[in-house]
N, C-alpha and C positions, 0 to 999 in steps of 0.2 A: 504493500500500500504506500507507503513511505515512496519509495523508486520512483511508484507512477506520479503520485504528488510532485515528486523534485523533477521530474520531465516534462509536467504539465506545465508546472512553474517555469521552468526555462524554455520551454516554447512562447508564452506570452511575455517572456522577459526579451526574445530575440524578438518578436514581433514589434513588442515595443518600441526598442530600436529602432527597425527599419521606419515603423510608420512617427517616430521623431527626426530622426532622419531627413524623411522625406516630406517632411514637414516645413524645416529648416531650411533645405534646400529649394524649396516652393517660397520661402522669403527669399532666399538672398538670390541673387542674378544669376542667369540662364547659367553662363561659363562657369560659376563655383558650381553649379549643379550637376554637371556634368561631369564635373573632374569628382565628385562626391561618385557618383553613380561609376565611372570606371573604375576608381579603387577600389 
């Protein structure tokens, strides 16, 4: 139970991420968004 907990949790911890991310990236200008998105 534990295991699944801690995978569930770090799936919504990497989602999170992304969608901060791509959040941040939707503020600051095209070109810092891009160079976000290739690395």
């Amino acid at each position: 139970m534990k295991e699944n907990s801690q995978s569930a949790t770090g799936r919504i911890g990497r989602v999170g991420r992304i969608s901060g991310s791509l959040m941040v990236s939707a503020r600051l200008p095209e070109k810092r968004g891009h160079r976000l998105f290739q690395s």
